[in-house]
Every structure is written in structure tokens, then in C-alpha cells.
C-alpha positions as CSV (number, residue, x, y, z in Angstrom):
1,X,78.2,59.2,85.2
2,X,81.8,58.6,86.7
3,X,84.5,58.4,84.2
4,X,87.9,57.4,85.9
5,X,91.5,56.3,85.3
6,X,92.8,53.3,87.5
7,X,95.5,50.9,87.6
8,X,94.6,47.7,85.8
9,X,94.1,44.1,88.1
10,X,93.9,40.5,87.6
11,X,90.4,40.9,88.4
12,X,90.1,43.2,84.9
13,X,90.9,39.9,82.8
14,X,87.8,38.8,81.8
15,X,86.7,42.7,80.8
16,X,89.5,42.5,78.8
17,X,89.4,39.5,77.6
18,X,85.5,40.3,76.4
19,X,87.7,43.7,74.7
20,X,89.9,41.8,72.7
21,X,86.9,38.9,71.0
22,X,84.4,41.8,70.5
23,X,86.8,44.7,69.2
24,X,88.6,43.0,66.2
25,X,89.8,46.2,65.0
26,X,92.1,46.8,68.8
27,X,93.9,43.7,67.7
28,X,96.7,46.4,66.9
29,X,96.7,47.5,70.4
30,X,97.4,44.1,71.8
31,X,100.9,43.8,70.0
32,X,100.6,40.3,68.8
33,X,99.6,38.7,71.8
34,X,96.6,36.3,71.7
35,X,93.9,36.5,74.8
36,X,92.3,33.0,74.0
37,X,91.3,32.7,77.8
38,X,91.0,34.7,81.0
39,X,94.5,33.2,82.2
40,X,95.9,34.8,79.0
41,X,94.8,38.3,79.8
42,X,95.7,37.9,83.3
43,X,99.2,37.1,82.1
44,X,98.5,40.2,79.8
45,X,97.2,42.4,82.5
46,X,100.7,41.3,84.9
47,X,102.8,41.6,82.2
48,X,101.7,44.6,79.3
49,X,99.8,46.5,81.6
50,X,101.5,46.8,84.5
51,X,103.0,50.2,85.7
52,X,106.9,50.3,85.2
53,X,109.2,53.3,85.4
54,X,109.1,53.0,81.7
55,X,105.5,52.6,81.2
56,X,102.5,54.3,82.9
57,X,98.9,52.1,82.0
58,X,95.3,53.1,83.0
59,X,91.8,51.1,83.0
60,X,89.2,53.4,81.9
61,X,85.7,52.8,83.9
62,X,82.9,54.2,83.2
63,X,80.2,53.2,86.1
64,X,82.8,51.0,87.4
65,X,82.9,49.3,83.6
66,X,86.1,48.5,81.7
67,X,85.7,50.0,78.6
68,X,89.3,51.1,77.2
69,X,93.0,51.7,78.5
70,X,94.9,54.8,78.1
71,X,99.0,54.6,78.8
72,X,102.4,56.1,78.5
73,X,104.9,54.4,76.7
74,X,108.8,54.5,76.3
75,X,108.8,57.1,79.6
76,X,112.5,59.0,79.0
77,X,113.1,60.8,82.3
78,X,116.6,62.8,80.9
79,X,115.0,64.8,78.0
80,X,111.4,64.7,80.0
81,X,109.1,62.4,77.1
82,X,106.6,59.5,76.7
83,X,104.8,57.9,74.5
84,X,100.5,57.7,74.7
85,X,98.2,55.5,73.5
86,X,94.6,54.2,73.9
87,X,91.5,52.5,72.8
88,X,87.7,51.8,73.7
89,X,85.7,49.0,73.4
90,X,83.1,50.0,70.7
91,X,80.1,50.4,72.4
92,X,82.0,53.0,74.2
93,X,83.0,55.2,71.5
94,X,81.8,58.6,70.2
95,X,80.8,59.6,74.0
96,X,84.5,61.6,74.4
97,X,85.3,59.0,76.9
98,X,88.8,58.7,75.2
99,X,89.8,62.8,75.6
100,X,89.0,63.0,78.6
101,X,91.0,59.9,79.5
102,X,93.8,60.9,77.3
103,X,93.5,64.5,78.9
104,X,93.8,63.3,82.1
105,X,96.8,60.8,81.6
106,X,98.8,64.1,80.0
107,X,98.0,66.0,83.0
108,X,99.4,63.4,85.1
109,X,102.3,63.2,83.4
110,X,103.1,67.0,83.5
111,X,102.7,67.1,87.4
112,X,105.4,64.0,87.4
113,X,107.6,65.4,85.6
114,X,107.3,65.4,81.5
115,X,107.1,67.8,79.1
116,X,106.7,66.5,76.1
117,X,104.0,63.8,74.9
118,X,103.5,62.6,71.8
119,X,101.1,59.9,69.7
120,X,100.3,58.7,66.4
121,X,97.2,57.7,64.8
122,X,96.9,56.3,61.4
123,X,95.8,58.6,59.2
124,X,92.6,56.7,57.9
125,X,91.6,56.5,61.2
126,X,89.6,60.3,62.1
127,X,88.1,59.5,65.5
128,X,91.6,59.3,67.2
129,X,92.7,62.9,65.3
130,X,89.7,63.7,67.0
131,X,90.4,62.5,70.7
132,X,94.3,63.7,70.3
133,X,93.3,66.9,69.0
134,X,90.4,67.6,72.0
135,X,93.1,66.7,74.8
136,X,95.1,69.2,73.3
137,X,97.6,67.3,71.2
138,X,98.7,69.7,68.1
139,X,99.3,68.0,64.7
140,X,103.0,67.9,63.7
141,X,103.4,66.2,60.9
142,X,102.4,62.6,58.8
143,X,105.0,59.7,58.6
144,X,104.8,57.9,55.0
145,X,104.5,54.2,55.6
146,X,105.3,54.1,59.6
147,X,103.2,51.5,60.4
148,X,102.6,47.6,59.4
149,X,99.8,46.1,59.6
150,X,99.9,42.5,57.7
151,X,101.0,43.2,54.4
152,X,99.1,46.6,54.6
153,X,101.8,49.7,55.8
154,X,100.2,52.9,56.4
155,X,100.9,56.8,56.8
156,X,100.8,58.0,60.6
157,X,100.3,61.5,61.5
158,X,102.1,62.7,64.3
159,X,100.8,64.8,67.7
160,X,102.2,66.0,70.6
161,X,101.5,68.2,73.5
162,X,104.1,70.4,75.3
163,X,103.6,71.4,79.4
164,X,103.5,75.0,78.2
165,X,100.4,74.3,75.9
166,X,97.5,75.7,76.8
167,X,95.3,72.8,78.7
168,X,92.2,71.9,76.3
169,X,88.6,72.7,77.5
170,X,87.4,69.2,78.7
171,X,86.4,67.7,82.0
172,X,89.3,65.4,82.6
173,X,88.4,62.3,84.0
174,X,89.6,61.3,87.1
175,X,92.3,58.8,88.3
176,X,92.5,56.7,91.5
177,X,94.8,54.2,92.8
């Protein structure tokens, strides 16, 4: 099995497209945006998911399959801190595809440069304390209300992971390109 990290391409639209109508709980993750078509998530793919100095965004394959995106957001060179997310199409969750993704993304960002990464999950939502916790992202604390969803708001707890941590005991996948 080959698990890897790459930049995202035009050609990924219809994988993500086929993401975003069979995962209605990532709707979160697309900010708003709707994919009705495979132009639309080309548009999404040029525009969300392109790297920027700002913002760092992998495709995560698994055989050569889209099956999530792990990124880093709101990249702040002066104090050295980002932002990271991710997700997984269903059928690819519960298989640690996500930690090792996520691992690999923070150990990225550590050789360019950062220090300090952090992330949020929502706090009815124990699969990604999981995957933060196994890439070695230390609980810090829960925000009351953070996040809006509809009329729904709900508590986020708060992780981060330093340089100096100790790197967590997982076979990081690899990136490319």
C-alpha cells in the first residue's frame, strides 16, 4: 500500500467532486462553496487548493486514489505558525490514513521553517482527537461556542504541536511534487 502527500491538479476534480456528493458530513470543509460539476471543483482545486505562501494543501492517495486533503492554513512566517486541517472520504476512514498524512504535513512544515502548529476539532467529533493526537498534536484547551454550523454553534478543542515535541511513533506518509 502507498500512502502519499501531493499537490492537488485539475485532473483531481472529478475525485473531488465524487468527495464532496458522497461525504455530506465534509460539507464544512468546503467553506460554503458548492461542487455541482467537475468545472466547479476545478475552479475549487485552482482556486482553495492551490499552494500559496499563505497556504500549504495536499492530495492524499492511497494506491494513486484521492481519498482526503491535508493543508496548512493562515501560514505566519514572523512568529513561525499555521493553521492544519483535513478530511477523508468515508470509505477511507479508521485505516490511520489521516495521522499519517497529518504527521507528515507537520514534519514538512518544521523542516521549512515553523514551529508552531495548531488545529481544532469539534468536540463531538472523537475520530479527529484521535488523528491530532497520533500525529503528536497535545490537547490545549476547548473553545465554548467557536464554531457555526447552521443555527447549530459548537465547542472546539484546541491542539497544537511545537518543533521541540517529541515526533509521534507513526509511519508518515510520503509527499511528492
Amino acid at each position: 500500500m502507498t500512502l502519499e502527500l501531493r499537490p492537488w491538479t485539475p485532473d483531481d476534480a472529478p475525485a473531488l467532486l465524487s468527495a464532496y456528493r458522497e461525504n455530506p458530513d465534509l460539507a464544512t470543509q468546503f467553506a460554503g462553496t458548492e461542487l455541482a460539476s467537475v468545472e466547479d471543483a476545478q475552479k475549487y482545486v485552482a482556486g482553495h487548493l492551490a499552494a500559496l505562501p499563505s497556504r500549504r494543501t495536499w492530495a492524499l492517495n492511497v494506491d494513486g486514489a484521492v481519498v482526503g486533503n491535508v493543508g496548512l492554513s493562515n501560514v505566519e512566517r514572523d512568529h513561525g505558525t499555521a493553521w492544519a486541517y483535513y478530511w477523508l472520504v468515508s470509505a477511507a476512514r479508521g485505516n490511520g490514513y489521516a495521522a499519517r498524512a497529518l504527521g507528515a504535513a507537520a514534519g514538512w512544515a518544521f523542516d521549512d521553517g515553523l514551529f508552531r502548529l495548531e488545529l481544532g476539532h469539534r468536540v463531538n467529533n472523537p475520530a479527529s482527537c484521535r488523528v491530532a493526537t497520533r500525529a503528536g498534536f497535545v490537547p490545549e484547551g476547548i473553545e465554548r461556542g467557536k464554531l457555526r454550523y447552521g443555527s447549530q454553534r459548537f465547542d472546539v478543542e484546541t491542539h497544537a504541536r511545537l518543533r521541540t515535541d517529541p515526533a509521534p511513533d507513526l509511519d508518515a506518509a510520503s509527499i511528492v511534487g
